[in-house]
NUZAKOL-764319 format. One record per residue: residue in three letters; x, y, z of N, C-alpha, C, O in turn. Coordinates in steps of 0.001 Angstrom, whole numbers, plus 500000, padded with zeros to 6 digits. Layout:
# residues N
ALA;X;Y;Z;X;Y;Z;X;Y;Z;X;Y;Z
...
This chain:
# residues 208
UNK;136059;778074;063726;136326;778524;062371;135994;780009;062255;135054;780499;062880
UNK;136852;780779;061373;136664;782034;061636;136216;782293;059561;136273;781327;058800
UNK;135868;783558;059118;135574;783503;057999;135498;784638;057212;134351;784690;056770
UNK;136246;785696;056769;136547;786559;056339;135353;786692;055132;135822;786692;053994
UNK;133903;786803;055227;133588;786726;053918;133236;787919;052915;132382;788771;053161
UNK;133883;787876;051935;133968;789104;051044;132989;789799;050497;132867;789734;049274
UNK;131943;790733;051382;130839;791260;050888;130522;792506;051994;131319;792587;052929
UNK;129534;793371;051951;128749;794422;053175;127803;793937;052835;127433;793939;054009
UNK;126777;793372;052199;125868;793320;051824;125184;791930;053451;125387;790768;053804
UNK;124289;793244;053919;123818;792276;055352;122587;791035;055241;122280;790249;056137
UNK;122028;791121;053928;121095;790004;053441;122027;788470;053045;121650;787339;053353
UNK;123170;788774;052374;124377;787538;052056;124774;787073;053383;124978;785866;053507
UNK;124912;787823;054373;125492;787545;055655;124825;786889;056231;125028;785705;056499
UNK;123812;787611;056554;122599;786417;056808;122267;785472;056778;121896;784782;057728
UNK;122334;785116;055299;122049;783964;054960;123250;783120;054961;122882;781952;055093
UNK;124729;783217;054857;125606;782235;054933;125550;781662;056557;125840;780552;057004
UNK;125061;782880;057230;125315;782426;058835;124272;781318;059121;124528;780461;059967
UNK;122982;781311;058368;121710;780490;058064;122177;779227;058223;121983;778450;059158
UNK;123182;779006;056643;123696;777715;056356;124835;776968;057198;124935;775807;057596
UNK;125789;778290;057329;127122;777656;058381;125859;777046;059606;126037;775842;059423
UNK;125051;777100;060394;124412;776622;061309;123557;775344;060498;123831;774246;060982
UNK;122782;775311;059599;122411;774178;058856;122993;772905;058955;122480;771849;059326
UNK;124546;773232;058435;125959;772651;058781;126155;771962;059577;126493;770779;059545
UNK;125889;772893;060702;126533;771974;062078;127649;772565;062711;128139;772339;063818
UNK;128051;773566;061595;129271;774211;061672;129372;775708;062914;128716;776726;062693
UNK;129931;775626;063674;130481;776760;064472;131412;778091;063942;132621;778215;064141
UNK;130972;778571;063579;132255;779576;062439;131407;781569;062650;130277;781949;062344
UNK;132308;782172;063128;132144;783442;062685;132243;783971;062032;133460;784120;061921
UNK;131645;784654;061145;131756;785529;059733;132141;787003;060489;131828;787589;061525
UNK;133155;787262;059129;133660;788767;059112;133344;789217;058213;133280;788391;057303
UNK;132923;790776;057769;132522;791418;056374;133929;791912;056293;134872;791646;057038
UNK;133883;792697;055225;134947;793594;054683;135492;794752;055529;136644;795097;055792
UNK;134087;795325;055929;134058;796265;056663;134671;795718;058335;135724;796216;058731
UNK;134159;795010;058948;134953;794540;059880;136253;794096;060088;136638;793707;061190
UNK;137180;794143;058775;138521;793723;058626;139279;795275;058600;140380;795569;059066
UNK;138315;796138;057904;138988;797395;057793;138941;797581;056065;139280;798736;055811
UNK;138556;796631;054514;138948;796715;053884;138030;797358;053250;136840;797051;053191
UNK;138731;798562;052601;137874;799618;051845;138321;799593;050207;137694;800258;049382
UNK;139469;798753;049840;139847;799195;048095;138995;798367;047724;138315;797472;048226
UNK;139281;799177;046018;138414;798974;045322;138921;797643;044636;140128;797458;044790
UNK;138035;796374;043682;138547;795235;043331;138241;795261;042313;137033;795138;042110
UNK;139330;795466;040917;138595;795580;039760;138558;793928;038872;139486;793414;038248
UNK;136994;793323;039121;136598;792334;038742;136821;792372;036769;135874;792596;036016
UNK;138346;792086;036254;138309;792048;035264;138824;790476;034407;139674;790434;033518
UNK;138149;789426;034890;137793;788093;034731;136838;788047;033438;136104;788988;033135
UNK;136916;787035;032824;136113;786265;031892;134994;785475;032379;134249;785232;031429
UNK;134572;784978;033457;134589;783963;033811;134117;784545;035575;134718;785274;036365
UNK;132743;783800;035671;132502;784027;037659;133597;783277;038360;133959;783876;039373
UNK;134259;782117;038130;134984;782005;038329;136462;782677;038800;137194;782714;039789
UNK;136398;783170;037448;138027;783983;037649;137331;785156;038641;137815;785167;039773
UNK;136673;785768;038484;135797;787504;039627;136150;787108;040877;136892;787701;041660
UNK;135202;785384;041125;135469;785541;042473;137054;785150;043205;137401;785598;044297
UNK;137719;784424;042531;139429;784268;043005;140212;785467;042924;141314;785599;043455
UNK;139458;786569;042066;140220;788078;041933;140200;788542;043041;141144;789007;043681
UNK;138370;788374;043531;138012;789048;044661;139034;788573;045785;139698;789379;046436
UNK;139122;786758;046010;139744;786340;046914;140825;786793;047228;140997;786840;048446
UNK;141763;787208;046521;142999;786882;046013;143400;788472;046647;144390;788669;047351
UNK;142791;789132;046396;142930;790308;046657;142415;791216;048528;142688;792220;049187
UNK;141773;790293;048576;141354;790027;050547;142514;789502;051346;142922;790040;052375
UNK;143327;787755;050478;144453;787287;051327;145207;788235;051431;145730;788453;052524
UNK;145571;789372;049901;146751;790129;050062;146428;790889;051445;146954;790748;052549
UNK;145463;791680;051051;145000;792957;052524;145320;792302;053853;145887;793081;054618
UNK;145089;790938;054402;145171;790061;055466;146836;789688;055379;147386;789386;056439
UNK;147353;789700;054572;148825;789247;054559;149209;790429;054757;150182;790215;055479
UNK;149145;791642;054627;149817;792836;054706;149308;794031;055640;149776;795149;055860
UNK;148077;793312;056143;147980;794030;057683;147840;792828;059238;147240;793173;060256
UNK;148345;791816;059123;148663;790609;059473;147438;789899;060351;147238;789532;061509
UNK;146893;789927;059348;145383;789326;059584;145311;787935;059341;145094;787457;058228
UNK;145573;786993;060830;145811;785821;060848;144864;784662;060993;143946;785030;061726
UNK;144679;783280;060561;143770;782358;061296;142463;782273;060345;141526;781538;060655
UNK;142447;782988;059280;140449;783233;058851;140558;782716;057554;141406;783001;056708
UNK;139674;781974;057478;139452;781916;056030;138799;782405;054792;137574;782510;054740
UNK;139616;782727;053727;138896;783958;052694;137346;783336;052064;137561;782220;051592
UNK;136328;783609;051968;135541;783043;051206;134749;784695;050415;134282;785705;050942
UNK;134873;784392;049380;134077;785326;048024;133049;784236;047394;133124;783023;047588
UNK;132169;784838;046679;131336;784982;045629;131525;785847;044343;132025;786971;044389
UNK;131007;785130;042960;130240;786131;042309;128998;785285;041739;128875;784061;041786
UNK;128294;786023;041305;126588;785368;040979;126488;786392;039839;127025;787446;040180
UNK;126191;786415;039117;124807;786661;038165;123565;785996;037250;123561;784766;037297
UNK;122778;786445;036636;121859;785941;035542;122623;785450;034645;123697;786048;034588
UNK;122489;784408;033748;122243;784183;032541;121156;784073;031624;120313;783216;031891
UNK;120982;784860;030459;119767;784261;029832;119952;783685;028148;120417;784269;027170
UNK;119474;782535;028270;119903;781328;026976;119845;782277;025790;120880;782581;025199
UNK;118526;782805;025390;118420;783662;024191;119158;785087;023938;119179;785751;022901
UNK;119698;785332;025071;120810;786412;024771;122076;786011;025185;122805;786769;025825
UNK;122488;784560;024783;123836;784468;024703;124655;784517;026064;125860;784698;026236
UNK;123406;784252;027184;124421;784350;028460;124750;785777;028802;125771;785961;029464
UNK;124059;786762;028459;124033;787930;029059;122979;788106;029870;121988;787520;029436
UNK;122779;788748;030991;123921;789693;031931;125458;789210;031963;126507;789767;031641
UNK;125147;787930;032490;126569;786806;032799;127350;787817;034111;126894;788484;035040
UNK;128532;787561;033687;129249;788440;034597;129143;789803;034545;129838;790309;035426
UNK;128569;790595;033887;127872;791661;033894;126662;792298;034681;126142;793413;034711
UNK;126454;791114;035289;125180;791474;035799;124779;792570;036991;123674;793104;037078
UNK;125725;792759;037749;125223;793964;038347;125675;795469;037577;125313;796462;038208
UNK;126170;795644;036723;126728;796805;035982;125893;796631;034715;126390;797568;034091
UNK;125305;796299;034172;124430;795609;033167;123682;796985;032283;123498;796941;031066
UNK;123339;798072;033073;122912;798976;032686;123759;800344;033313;123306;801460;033566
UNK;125352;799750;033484;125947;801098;033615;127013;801007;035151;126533;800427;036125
UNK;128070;801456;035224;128507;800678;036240;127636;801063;038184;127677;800363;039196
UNK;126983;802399;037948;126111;802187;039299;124923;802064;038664;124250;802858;039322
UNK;124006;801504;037627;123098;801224;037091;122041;801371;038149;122571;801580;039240
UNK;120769;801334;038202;119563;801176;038892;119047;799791;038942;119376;799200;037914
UNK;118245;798926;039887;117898;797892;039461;117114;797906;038405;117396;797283;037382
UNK;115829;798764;038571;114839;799069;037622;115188;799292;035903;114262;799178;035100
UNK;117002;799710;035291;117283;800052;034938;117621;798453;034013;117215;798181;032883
UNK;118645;797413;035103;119022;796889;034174;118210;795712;034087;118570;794888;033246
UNK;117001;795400;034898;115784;794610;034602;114913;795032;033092;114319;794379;032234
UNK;115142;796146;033264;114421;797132;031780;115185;796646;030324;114700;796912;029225
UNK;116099;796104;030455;117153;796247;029583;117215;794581;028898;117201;794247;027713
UNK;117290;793709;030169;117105;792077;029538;115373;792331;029312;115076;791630;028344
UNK;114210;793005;029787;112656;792739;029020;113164;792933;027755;113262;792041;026913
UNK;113464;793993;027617;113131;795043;026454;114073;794307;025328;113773;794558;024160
UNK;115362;793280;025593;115727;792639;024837;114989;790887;024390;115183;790217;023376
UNK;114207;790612;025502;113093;789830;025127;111777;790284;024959;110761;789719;025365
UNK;111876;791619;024171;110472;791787;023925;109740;791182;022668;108552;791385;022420
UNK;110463;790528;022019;110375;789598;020814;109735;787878;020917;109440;787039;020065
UNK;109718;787904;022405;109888;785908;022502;109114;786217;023587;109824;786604;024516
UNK;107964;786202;023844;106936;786206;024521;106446;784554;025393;105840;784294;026433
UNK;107159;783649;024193;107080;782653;025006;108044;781498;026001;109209;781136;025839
UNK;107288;781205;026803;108092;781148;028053;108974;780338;027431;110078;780696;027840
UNK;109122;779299;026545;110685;778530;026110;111684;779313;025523;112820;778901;025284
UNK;111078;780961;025179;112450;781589;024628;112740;781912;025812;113874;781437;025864
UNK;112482;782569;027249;112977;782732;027994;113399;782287;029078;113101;782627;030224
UNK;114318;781278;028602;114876;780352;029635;115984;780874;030340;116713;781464;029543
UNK;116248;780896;031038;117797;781739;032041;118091;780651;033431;117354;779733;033791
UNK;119098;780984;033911;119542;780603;035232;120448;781417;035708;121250;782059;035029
UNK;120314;781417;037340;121351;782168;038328;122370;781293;038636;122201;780126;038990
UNK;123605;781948;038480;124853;781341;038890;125733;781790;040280;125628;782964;040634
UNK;126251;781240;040755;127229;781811;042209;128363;780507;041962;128288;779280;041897
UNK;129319;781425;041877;130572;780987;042387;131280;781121;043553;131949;782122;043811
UNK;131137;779875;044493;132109;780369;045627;133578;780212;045673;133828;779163;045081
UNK;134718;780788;046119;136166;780650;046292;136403;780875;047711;136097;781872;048365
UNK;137097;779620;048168;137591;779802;049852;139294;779963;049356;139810;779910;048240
UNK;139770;780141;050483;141072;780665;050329;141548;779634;051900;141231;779993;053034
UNK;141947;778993;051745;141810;779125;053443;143383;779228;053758;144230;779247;052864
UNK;143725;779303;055352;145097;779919;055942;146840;779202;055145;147894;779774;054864
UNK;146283;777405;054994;147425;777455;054247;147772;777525;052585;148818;777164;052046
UNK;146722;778029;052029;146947;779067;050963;145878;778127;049961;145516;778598;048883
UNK;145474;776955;050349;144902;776036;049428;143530;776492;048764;142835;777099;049579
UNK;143028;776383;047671;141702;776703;047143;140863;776045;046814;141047;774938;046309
UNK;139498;776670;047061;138528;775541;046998;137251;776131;046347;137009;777294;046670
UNK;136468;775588;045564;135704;776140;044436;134481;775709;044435;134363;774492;044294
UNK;133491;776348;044552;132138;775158;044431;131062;776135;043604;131535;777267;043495
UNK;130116;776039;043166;129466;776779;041794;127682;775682;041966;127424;774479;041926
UNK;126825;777004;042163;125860;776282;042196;124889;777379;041086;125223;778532;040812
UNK;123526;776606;040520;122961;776959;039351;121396;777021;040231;121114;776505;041313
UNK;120632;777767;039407;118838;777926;039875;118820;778179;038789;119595;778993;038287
UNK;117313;777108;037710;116810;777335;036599;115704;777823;036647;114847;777153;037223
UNK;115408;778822;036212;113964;778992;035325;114126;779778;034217;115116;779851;033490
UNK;112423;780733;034089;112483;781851;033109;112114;782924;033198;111197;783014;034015
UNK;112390;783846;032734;112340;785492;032958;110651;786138;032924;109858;785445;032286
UNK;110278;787004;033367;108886;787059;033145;108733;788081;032659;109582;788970;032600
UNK;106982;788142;031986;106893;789100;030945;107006;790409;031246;107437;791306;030521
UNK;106492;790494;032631;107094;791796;033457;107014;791609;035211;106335;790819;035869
UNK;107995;792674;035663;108674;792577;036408;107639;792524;037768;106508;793010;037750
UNK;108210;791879;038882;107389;791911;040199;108296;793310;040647;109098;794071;040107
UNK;107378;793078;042517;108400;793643;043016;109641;794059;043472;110553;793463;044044
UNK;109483;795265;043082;111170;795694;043066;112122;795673;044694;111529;795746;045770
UNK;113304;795585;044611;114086;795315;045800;114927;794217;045889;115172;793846;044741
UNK;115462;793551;046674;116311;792099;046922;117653;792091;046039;118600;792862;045879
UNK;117289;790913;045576;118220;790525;044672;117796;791281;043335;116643;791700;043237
UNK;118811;791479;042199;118715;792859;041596;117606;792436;040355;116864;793132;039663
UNK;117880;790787;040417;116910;790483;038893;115810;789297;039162;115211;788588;038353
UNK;115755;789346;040792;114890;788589;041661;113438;788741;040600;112640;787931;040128
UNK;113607;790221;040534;111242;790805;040251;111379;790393;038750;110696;790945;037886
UNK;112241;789450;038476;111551;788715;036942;112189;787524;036651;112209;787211;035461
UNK;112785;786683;037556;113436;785292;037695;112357;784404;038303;112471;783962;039446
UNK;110988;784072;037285;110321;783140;037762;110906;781640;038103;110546;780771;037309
UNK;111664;781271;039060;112681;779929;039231;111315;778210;038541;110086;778157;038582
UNK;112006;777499;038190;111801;776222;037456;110300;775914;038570;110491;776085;039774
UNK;109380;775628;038265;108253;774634;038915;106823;775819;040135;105917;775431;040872
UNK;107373;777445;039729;106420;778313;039904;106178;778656;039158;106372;778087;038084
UNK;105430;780145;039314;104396;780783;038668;104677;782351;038768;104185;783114;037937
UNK;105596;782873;039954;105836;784310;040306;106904;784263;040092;107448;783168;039946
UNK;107606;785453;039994;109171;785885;040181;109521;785582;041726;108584;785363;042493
UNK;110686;785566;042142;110783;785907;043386;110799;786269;044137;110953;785597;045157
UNK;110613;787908;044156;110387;788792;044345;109135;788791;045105;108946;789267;046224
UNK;108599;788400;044606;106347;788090;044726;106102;787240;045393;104986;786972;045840
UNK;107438;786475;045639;106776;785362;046646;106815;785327;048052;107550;786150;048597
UNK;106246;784633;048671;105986;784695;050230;107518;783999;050963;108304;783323;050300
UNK;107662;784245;052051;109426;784172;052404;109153;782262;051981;109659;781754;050981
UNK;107980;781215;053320;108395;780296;053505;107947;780094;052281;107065;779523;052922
UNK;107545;779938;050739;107984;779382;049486;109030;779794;048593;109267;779413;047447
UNK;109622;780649;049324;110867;781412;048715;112593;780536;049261;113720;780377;048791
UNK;111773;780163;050586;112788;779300;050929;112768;777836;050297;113727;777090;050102
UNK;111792;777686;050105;112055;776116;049480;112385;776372;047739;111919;775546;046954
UNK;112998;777254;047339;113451;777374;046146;115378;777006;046151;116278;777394;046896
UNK;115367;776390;045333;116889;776318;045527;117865;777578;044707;118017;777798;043505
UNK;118292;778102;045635;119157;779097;045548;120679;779150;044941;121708;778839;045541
UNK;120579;779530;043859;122342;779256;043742;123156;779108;044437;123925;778149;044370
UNK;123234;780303;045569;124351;781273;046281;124161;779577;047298;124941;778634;047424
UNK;122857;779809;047818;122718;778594;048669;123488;777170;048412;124193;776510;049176
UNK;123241;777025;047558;123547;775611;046516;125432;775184;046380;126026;774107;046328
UNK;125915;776695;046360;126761;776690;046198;127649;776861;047681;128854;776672;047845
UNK;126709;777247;048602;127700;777136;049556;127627;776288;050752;128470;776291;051649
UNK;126507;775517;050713;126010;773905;050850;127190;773085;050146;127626;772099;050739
UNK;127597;773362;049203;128898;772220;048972;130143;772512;049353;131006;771653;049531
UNK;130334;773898;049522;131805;774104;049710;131786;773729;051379;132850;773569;051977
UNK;130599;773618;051997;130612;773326;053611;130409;771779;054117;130497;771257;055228
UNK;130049;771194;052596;130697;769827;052482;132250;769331;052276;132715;768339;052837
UNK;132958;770167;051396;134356;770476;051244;134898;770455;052212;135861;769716;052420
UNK;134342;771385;053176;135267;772332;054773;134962;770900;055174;136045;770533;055631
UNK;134022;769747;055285;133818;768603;056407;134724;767651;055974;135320;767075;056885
UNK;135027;767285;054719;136082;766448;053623;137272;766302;054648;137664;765318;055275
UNK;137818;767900;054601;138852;768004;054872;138982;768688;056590;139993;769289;056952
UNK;138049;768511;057297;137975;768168;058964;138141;769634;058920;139079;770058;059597
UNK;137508;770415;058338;137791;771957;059076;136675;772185;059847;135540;771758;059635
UNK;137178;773107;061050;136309;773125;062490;136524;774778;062916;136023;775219;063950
């Protein structure tokens, strides 16, 4: 199995290669950059859903038109939600404070809009990831995984994932950010969650 997956980002890579082996699965991942693809994808969806089939959709073309054969497309999109602001970041979430925003910037931006609800039931949120495969004979396949908790009163350490240093996840005490790798791994991960099923999908339907 070969796997075109739509990102540079070498921490995502990582970790899908983690799971494709979890799996059982034999499959090489390709970045963007290893295909050659440099345009830009303007994610203008409603919906993580619709972002990541934009994203997809827009990889088959590049592969159909520089005859990039045999691989299958797989995208993401992920962001925060938080209950008391209506599901914002949402699909906003990495532009949240501007379209090259700072992390520090748009973590500043969901506190400072819960600086009112101090207690932990107003700040309930969850991370979302949508995955979209594309695969060679054009068919699509969708899988969407969730991580609950709540936002914290202030931020851990900065780095990772962009809203990691204040996403205390459901049944701790730290952000994620703060935590040590092996209890970081036993947290269930959206991105993870979500691509744990679509590699149940790929077994459904005997892909190898």
């Amino acid at each position: 199995m070969e796997i075109i997956y739509g990102t540079t980002n070498q921490a995502k890579l990582e970790a899908m290669n983690k799971i494709i082996k979890e799996h059982g699965f034999e499959a090489k991942l390709y970045t963007l950059k290893d295909i050659g693809f440099t345009g830009e994808i303007v994610e203008d969806g409603k919906t993580f859903e619709e972002n990541s089939e934009i994203k997809a959709r827009a990889i088959k073309k590049f592969c159909e038109e520089n005859n990039i054969k045999g691989k299958i497309i797989l995208t993401d999109d992920a962001g925060l939600c938080v209950d008391k602001l209506n599901g914002e970041p949402g699909i906003y979430s990495a532009r949240y404070a501007g379209e090259h925003g700072k992390q520090i910037d748009c973590i500043n931006k969901v506190l400072n809009k819960l600086k009112n609800y101090p207690n932990k039931e107003d700040r309930s949120c969850y991370f979302v990831c949508v995955l979209t495969a594309i695969l060679e004979n054009g068919e699509k396949i969708v899988t969407r995984g969730e991580s609950y908790g709540n936002i914290a009163l202030e931020h851990g350490k900065l780095g990772g994932l962009t809203y990691g240093p204040i996403f205390i996840p459901k049944g701790f005490d730290l952000p994620m950010s703060d935590m040590e790798n092996e209890t970081f791994e036993k947290v269930h991960n959206h991105r993870d969650l979500a691509a744990k099923e679509m590699f149940q999908e790929f077994k459904k339907l005997n892909i190898k």
